[in-house]
N, C-alpha and C positions, 0 to 999 in steps of 0.2 A: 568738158570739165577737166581740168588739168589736175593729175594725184598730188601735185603741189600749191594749188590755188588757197589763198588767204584770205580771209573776210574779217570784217568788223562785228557782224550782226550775220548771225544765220537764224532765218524765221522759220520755222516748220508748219505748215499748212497755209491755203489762200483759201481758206473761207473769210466768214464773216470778222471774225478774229484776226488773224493773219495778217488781212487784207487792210484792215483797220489801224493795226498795230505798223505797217509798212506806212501808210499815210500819216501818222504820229511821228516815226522815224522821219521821215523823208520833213517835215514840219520843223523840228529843234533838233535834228543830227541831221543837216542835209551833205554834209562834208563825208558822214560813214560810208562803207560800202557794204553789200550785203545782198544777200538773196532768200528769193523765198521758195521754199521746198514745197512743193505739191505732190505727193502721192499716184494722183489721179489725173487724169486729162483735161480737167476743166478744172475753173474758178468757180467757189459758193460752197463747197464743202457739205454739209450737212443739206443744202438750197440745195444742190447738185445732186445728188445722192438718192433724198425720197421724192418717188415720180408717181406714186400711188394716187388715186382720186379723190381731189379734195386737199390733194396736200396742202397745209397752210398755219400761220403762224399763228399760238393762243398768246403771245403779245401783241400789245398794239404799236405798231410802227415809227409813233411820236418819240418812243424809248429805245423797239428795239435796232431802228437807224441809227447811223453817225450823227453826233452832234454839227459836226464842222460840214456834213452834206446833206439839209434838211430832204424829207420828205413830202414829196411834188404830189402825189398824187391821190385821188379823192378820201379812196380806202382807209379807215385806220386799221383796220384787220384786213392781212392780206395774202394772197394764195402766194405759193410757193415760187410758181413761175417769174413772178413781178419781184418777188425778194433777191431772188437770182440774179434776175436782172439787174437791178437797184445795184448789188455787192458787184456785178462785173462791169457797169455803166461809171461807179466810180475807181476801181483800178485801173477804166481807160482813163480817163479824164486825167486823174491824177498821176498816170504814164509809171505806176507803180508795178500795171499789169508786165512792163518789158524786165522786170526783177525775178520773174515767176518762172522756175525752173519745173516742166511737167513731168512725170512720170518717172518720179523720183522719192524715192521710199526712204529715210532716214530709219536702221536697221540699230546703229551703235553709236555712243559717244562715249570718248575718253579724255578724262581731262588730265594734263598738264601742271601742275603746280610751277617746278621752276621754270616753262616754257611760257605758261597764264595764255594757256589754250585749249580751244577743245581740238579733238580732232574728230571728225563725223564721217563716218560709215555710212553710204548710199547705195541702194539695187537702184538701177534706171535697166534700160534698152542696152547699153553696150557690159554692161555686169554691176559686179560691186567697185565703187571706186570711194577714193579719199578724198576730203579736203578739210582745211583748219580755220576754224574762225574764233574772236577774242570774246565773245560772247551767244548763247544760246537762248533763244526764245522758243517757246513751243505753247502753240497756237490752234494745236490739233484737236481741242474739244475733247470730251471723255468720251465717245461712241467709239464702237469696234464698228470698223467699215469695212470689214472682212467676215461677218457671223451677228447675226441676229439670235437672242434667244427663243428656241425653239425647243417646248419641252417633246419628252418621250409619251406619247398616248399608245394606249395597250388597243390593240387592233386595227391600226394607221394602214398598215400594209392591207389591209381588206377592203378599203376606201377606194369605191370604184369611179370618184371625181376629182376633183383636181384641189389640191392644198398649195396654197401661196402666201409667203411670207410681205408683207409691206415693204422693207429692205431691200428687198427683192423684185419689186414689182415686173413683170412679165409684160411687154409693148404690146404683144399677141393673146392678151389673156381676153376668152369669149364666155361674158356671163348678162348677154343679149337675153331676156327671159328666164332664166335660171332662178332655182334658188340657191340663194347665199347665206353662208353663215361666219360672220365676223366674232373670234374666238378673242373676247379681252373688252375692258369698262375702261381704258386711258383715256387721251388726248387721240390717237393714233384711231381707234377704235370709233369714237364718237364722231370725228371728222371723214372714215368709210363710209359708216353708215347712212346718210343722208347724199352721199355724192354718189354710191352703187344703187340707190333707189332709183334713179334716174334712167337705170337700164334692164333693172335685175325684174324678175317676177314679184319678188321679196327678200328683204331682208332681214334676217332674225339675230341680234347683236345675243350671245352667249356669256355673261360673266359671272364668274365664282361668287363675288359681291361687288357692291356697284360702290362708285366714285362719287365723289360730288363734283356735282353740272353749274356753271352759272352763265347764263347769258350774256353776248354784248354784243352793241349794233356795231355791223359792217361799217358804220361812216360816224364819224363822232361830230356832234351840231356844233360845240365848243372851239372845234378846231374851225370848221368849215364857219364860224364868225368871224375869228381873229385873223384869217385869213385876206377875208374881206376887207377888214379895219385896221391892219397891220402890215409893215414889212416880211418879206415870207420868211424870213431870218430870225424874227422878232416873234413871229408867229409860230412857231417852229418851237421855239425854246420855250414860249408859255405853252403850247399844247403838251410838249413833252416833261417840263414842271407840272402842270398839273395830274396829267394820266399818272406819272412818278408817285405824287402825293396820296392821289386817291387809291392806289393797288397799295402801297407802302402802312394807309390808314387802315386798310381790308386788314393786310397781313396782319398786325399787333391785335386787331381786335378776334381774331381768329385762335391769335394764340393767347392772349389773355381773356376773353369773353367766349370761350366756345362755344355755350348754350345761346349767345345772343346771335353771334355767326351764323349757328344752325337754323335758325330760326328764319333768318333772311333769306341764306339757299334755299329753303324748303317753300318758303312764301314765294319767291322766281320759279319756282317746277312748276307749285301751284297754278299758276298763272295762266300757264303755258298749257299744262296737264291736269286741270282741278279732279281728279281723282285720288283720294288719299291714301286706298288702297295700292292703286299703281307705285306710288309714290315713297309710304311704307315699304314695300319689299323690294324696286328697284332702283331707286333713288336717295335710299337713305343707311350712308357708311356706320359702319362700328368702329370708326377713330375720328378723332377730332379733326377738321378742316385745317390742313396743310399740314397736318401729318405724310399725309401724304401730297404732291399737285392736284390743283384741283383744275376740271376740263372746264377747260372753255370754251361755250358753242355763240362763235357769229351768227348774229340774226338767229339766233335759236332753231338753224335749221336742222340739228337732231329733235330734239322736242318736237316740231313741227311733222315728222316724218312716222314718227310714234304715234302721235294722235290723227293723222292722215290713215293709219292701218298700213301706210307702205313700206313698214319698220317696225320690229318687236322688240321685246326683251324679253331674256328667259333668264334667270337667276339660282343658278345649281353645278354641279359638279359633274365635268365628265366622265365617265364608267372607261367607255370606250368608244373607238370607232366602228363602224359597220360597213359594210359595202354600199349602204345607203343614203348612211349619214352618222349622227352622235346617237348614244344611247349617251344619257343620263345617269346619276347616282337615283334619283326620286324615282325610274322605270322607263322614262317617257324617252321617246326616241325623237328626233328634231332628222328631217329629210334636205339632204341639202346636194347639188351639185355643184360647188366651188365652199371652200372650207378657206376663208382668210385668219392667219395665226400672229391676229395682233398683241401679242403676248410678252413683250417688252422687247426690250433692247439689250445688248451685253455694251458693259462698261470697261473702258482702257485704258488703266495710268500711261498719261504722258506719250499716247501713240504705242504705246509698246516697246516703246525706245530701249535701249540697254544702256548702263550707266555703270561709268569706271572713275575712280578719283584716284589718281597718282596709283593705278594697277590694282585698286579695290574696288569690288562689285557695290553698288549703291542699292541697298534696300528699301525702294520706298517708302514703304512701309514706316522705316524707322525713323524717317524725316520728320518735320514740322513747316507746317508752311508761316512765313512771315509777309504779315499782312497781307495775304494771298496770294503772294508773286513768288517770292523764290523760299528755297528749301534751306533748312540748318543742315550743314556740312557738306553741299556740293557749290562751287562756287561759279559766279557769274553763267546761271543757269535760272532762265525765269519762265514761267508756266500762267499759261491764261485760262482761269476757269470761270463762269460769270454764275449771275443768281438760280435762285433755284428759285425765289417766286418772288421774281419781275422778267425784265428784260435781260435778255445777258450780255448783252450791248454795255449795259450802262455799270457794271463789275469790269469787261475786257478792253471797255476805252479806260476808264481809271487803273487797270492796271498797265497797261501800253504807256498811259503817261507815269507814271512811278518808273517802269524801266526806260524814260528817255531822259526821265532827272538823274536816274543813276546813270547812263552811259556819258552825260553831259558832265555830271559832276567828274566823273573818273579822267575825259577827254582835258576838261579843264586844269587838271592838277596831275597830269604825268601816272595816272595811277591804273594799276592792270587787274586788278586781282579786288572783284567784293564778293563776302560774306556774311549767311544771313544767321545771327546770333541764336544761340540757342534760350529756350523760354526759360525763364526761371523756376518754374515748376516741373514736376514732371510730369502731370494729370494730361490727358488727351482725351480727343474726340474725333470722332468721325468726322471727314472733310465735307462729305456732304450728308446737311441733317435733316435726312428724310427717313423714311419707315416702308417706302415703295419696294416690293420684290426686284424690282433692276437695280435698285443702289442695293440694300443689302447683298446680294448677290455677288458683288463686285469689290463694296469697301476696304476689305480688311487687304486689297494688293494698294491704295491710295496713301499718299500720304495722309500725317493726320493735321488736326490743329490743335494750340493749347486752348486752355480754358480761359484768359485775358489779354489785356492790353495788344500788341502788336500783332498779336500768334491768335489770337478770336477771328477767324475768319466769320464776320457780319453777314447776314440776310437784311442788311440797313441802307441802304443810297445812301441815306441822309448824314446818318453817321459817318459811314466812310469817307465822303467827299470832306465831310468837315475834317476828320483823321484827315485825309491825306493834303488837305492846307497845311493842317499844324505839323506833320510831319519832318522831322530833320535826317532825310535819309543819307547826310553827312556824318552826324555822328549817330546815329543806333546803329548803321552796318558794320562789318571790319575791311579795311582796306588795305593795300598792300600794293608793292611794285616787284615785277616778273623780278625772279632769283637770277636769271640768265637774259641777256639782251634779247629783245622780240625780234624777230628778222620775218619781213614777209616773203 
């Protein structure tokens, strides 16, 4: 990489995101140039990343795939390995993967006003080096891929077995017969437990208070008809409309009917688990349904692992560690030789990037995000973050196509320099509106959002696709041509 190399489009990350956003790119800007920054060694990002057992996706695949490269194969819920695959089977295809610059860390950007550039800060293999590109995309997902959250337990260091974080995961870890204790009630937590049954003596899942569970099958009969009786193109876009519709229809009634929501989850444990008691004290939360995410179990193989006795729940707080396992706040002590601390995740505005505008420090914090791509007062800088309950597929291709109307628009009319307006109001809200311990934990470094019109970052497809038709991202942005001639 030359300290003087120029680009059109610098992408930051080759995950799911990234990778996606390159094939948009390469689509209606085929003439840019550009690269895309990977951190890491491999393509898949987040797919790359957790290798824990069980790893796998609680969307279903009709959504959270590319629209433009349907999904081939039987699964609608699908393990991690095949997702991987899937995102690096299409950056060959689509020869976007020869863009993908590895092991290359985006540390700082500083933007340029009369230049109408950035200039980006990289660690790789030979040091820190430089290069400039006319616009920035960051594609990097909110996960720290350096630190998992890992709280402080008071008597850790007495634990005479083995503690392993999911982030983490360990290639050599030996829990052939053992017992395991999976610490945490998420997505992460519900998906161990039923894939470590398979080796462990037992399993006892550990959480403070439980989550809400809901079932769904491994293979959806709806797709696997239209399949049959459709072009796979054709078939593809009604499976991924309807799974859309139906999670879309969940979420509204969850947030305007919660008593009727609950009711539903509770009837699916049921099912699975007809004990009420069970179901009472470890299957049923003290906030409303998508207050927090709610876990998804394919084929209800957690449920199933519960009511086999090859899997527990215990419902309490821990005191401390022992040399033998947990003690309890209620007295009782849980024995355990392998302790998993599925205990959330830490959150990272924007990679952790550092941001400069014409030699001032950029406060995230103090931003707003418009329409969920770019921020008020840093300029031709756009950030991809997707839903929080659906796919995030189907948020980071609608924002990948919003920034290739703006680069298209700009390319079209001599124009160097957009910015994204500030909201009319000044009320704000949190970028992501959840109540989970790993967002709060994290929020107050994110940008925010306003409370309407452009600046409302939606939990809606439906909405925003329609917004983003009616959209004149000619005139709501502000544009401008570099103060000093561009030179690459």
């Amino acid at each position: 990489m030359s300290e003087f190399e120029h680009l059109d489009v610098v992408i930051v990350g080759a995950g799911l995101s990234g990778i996606g956003a390159a094939c948009r790119l390469e689509e209606t800007n085929p003439e840019s140039t550009y690269a895309i920054l990977e951190a890491r060694d491999a393509i898949g990002g987040t797919w790359d990343l957790f290798r824990y057992p069980g790893v796998r996706s609680d969307s279903d695949m009709f959504t959270l795939s590319y629209p433009f490269r349907p999904w081939t194969r039987r699964e609608s819920m699908a393990d991690g390995a095949h997702i991987r695959d899937y995102i690096r089977e299409t950056a060959a295809e689509t020869g976007v993967e020869k863009q993908v610059r590895f092991g290359t860390r985006v540390i700082g950007a500083q933007w340029s006003t009369a230049e109408a550039r950035w200039t980006v800060r990289v660690a790789n293999a030979a040091g820190e080096q430089t290069l400039t590109c006319g616009f920035l995309y960051v594609c990097s997902g909110y996960y720290d891929y350096a630190e998992g959250h890992q709280p402080r337990w008071e008597g850790l260091e007495e634990f005479g077995g083995t503690l392993v974080h999911p982030q983490f995961w360990p290639d050599d870890l030996d829990y052939d017969g053992k017992r395991v204790v999976v610490i945490g009630s998420g997505a992460t937590a519900v998906t161990l437990v039923p894939s470590m049954t398979e080796r462990a003596a037992h399993v006892t899942m550990l959480q403070r208070s439980p989550s809400y569970v809901v079932e769904q099958p491994w293979r959806d009969p709806f797709a696997d008809l239209a399949r049959r009786v459709l072009p796979a193109g054709v078939a593809h876009t009604v499976s991924r409309t309807k799974n859309m519709l139906l999670a879309q229809g969940f979420y509204q009634l969850c947030r305007r009917r919660p008593e009727i929501a609950k009711r539903l989850l509770r009837a699916g444990i049921l099912r699975r688990l007809p004990d009420t008691a069970l179901v009472d004290e470890h299957f049923t939360p003290h906030y409303d349904p998508w207050d927090q995410r709610l876990c998804v179990v394919p084929g209800g193989d957690f449920l199933r692992a519960v009511k086999a006795g090859t899997a527990s729940i215990v419902t309490d707080h821990i005191e401390r560690f022992t040399p033998t396992g947990i003690r309890l706040r209620s007295g009782r002590e849980i024995e355990a030789d392998v302790v998993v601390s599925a205990t959330g995740l830490r959150l990272l505005a924007l990679g952790g990037i550092t941001f400069e505008v014409d030699g001032a420090p950029v406060d995230l914090a103090d931003t707003v995000a418009y329409r969920g791509f770019m921020l008020t007062g840093v300029p031709n800088l756009a950030l991809c973050v997707g839903y929080v309950n659906a796919s995030w597929t189907l948020r980071s291709d609608l924002t990948s196509q919003y920034v290739c109307r703006v680069l298209r628009h700009m390319r079209d009319r001599g124009l160097d320099v957009v910015t994204a307006p500030a909201p009319p109001t000044p009320q704000r809200r949190p970028l992501l509106d959840l109540t989970s311990g790993y967002v709060q934990r994290s929020m107050d470094a994110f940008p925010k959002q306003g409370t309407g019109g452009a600046w409302l970052v939606r939990q809606n497809y439906v909405l925003d696709r329609i917004a983003a038709a009616r959209a004149d991202l000619g005139s709501e942005l502000h544009y401008a041509r570099a103060a000093q001639p561009v030179s690459s």
